[in-house]
C-alpha positions in Angstrom: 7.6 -1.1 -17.4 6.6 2.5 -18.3 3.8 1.0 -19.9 1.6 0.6 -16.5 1.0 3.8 -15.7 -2.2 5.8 -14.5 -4.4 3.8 -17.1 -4.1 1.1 -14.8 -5.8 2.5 -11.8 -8.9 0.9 -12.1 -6.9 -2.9 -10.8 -5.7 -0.6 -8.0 -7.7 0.5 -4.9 -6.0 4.4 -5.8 -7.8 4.6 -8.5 -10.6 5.5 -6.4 -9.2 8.1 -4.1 -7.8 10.0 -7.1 -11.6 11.5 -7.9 -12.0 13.4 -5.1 -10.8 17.4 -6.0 -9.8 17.9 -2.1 -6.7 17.0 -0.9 -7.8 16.6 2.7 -10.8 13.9 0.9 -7.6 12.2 -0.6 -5.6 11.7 2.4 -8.3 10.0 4.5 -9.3 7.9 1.4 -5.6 6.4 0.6 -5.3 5.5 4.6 -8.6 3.4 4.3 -7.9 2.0 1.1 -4.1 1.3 2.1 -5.2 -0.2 5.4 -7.7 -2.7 3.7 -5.1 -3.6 0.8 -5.2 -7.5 1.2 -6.6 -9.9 -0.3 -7.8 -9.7 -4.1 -7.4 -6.1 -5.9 -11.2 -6.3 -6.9 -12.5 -7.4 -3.8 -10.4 -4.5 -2.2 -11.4 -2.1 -4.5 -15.7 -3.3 -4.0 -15.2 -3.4 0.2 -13.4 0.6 -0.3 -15.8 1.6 -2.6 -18.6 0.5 -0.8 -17.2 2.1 2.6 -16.6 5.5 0.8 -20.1 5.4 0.0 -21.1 5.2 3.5 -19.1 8.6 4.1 -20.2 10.6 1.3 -18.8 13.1 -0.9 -16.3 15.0 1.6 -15.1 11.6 4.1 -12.7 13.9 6.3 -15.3 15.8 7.0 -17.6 12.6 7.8 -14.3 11.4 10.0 -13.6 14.7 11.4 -17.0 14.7 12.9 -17.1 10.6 13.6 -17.6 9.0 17.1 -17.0 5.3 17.5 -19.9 5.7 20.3 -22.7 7.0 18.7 -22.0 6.8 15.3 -20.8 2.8 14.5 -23.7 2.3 12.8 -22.9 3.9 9.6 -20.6 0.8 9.4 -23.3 -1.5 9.9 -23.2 -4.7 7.7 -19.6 -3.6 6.1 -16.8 -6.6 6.2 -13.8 -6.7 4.0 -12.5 -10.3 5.0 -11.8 -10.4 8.5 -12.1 -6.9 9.0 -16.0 -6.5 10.2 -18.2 -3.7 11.1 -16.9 -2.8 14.5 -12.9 -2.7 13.0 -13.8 -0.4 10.1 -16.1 1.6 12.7 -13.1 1.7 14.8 -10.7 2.6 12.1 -12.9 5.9 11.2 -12.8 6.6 15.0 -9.0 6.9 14.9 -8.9 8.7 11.6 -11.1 11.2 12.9 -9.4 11.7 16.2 -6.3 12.3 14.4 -8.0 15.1 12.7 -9.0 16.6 15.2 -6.2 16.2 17.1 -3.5 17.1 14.4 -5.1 18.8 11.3 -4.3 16.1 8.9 -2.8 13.0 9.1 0.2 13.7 7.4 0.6 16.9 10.4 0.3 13.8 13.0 2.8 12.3 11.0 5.2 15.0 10.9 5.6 14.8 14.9 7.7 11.8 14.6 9.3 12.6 11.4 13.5 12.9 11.4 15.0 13.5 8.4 18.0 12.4 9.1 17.2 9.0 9.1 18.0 6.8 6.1 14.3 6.0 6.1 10.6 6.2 7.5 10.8 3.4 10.2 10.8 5.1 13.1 8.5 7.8 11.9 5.8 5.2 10.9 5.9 3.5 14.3 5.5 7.0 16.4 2.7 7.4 13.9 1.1 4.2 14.6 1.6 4.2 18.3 -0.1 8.1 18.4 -2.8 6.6 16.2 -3.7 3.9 18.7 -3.2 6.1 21.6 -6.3 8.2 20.5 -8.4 4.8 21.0 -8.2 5.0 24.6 -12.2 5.2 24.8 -13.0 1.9 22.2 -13.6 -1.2 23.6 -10.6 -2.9 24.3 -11.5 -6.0 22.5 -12.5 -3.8 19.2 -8.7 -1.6 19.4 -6.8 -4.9 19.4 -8.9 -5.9 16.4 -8.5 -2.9 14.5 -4.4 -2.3 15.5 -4.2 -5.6 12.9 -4.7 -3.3 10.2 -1.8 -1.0 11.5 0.8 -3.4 12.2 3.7 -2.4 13.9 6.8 -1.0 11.3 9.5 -2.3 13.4 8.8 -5.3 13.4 9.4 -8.3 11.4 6.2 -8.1 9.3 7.1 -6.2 5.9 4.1 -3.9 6.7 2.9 -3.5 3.3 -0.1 -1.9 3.9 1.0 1.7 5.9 4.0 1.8 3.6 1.9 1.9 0.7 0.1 4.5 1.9 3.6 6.5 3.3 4.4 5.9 -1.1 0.7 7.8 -2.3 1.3 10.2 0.4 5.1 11.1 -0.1 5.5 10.2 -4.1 5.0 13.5 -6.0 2.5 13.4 -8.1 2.6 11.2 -11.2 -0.6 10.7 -12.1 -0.4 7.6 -9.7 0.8 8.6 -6.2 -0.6 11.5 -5.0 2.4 13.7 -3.3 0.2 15.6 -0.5 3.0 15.2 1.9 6.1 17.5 1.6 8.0 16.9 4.4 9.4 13.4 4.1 11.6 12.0 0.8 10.9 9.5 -1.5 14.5 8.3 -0.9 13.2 7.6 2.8 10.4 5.2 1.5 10.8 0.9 2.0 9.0 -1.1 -0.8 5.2 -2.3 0.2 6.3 -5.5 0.5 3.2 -7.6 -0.8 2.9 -11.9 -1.9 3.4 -10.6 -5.6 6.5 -8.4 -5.1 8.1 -11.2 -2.9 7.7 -13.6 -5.6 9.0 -11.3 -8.3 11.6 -9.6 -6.3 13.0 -13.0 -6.0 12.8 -14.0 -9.9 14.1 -10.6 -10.7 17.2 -11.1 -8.3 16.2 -8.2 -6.1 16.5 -10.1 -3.2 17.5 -14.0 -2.1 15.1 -14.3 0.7 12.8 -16.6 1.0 10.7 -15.6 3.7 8.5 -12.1 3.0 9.0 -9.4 6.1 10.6 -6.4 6.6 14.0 -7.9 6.2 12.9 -8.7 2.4 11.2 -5.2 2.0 14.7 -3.6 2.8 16.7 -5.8 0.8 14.2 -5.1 -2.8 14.3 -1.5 -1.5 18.3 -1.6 -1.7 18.2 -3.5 -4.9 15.8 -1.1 -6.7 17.9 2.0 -5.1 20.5 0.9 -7.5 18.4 1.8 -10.3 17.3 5.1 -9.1 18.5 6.3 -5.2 16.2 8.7 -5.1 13.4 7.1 -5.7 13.7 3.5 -5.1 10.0 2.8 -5.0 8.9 4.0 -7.9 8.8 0.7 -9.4 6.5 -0.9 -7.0 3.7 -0.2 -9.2 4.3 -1.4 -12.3 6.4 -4.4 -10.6 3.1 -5.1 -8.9 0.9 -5.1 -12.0 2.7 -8.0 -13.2 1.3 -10.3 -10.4 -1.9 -8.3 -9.9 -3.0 -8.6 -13.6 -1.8 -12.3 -14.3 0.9 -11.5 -16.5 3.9 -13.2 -13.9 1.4 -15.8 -12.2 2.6 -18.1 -9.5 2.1 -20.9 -11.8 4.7 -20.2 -14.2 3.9 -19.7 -18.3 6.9 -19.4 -20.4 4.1 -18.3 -23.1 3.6 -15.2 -21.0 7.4 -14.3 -20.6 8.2 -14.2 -24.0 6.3 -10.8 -24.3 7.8 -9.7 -20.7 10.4 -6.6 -20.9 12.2 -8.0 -17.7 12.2 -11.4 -19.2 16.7 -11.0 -19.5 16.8 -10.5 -15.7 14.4 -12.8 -14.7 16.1 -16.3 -12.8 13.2 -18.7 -14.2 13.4 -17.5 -18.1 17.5 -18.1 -18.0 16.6 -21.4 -17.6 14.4 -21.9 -20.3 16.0 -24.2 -23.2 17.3 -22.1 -26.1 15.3 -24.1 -28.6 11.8 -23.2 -26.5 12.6 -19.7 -26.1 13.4 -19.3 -29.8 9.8 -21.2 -30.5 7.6 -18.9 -28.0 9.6 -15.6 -29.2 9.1 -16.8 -33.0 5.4 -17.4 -32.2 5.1 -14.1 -31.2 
């Protein structure tokens, strides 16, 4: 698995926050790129890239200075999916009312931060809810829109998108994650639960759920803390490659596990006759 590394950035929206020299640049450019992380990686990656354009070379300077009233049109005409114009207009309101407010994002984060606890739960959620408190003066219609890109960490969904942020931001620096956040612990972090993970969590034996959530995202997160309790999530990267890039599709192709390096933990290639593994590994 070490073999998906930084020279796979470019099928992950990261790999386009990583250009920018300023760490303050970085940190507003991971939450916008975490927060639209559904759907298709290249479709992500052309909605983000086409929103960072719109805020030019410095964004948290862009955001820091951004009002949802007067300047929403620099959003004009962006979509990614569901999430339209006034959302992503919206979303830079927040973000820059956080930095005003706070510094940084990670400083707003901080407020709610305990470390004591076994994870980053109830920090997310205090971050969330202060992050939706600073949208008192958007249209109520356009906030409840745009809190569906924060969904709330508590609850059942798995969340995936601000914990894979919470994994760029508090991940030292690898030459993936970015580490701007010193405060909170990688041991602290819960999986970004996402439809790939799920499926190969469950192939892997990292969990026997069936149904994706939270409750899932712990149980891979335990799993994986076998393998390193520090750093649990330090797989999710690689592990997510293997969906993202076709090489564990949903459609199952023993051709394609017979060159996989997990292929002696994975449930489905146990039950693959003798005779056709010895075929498909001879062939290769």
């Amino acid at each position: 698995m070490r073999a998906y590394g930084p020279a796979f950035l470019d099928s992950d929206p990261l790999g386009l926050v990583h250009p920018y020299p300023d760490d303050a640049d970085r940190e507003v450019a991971a939450f916008f790129a975490a927060s639209l992380a559904f759907g298709k990686a290249a479709a992500i990656r052309g909605s983000l890239a086409r929103i960072l354009g719109r805020l030019g070379e410095h964004p948290a300077g862009a955001l820091h200075a951004f009002d949802y009233g007067r300047d929403a049109g620099l959003f004009r005409g962006l979509r990614h999916r569901w999430a339209g114009e006034a959302s992503l207009a919206a979303l830079a309101h927040l973000t820059g009312a956080a930095l005003r407010e706070a510094g940084s994002l990670g400083v707003l984060f901080m407020q709610g931060y305990d470390p004591a606890a076994p994870d980053l739960l109830g920090a997310l959620a205090a971050f969330r809810r202060s992050l939706l408190a600073l949208g008192a003066s958007l249209p109520k219609h356009v906030l409840r829109e745009t809190a569906c890109l924060l969904p709330d960490p508590e609850g059942p969904s798995a969340c995936k998108r601000l914990h894979l942020f919470l994994r760029w931001m508090v991940r030292p620096a690898d030459g993936l994650d970015l580490g701007l956040w010193k405060g909170p612990r990688p041991d602290q972090l819960l999986i970004p639960l996402d439809t790939h993970l799920a499926r190969i969590g469950r192939l892997l034996g990292l969990t026997d759920r069936r149904t994706p959530g939270r409750l899932m995202a712990e149980e891979v997160t335990a799993s994986l803390r076998l393998l390193d309790p520090a750093d649990p999530v330090r797989y999710d990267f690689a592990l997510s490659r293997l969906g993202i890039l076709g090489r564990c599709p949903s459609r199952r192709d023993a051709r394609l596990c017979a060159g996989c390096p997990l292929q002696d933990s994975c449930r489905y290639w146990r039950r693959v006759p003798r005779a056709r593994k010895a075929a498909l590994m001879g062939a290769g």
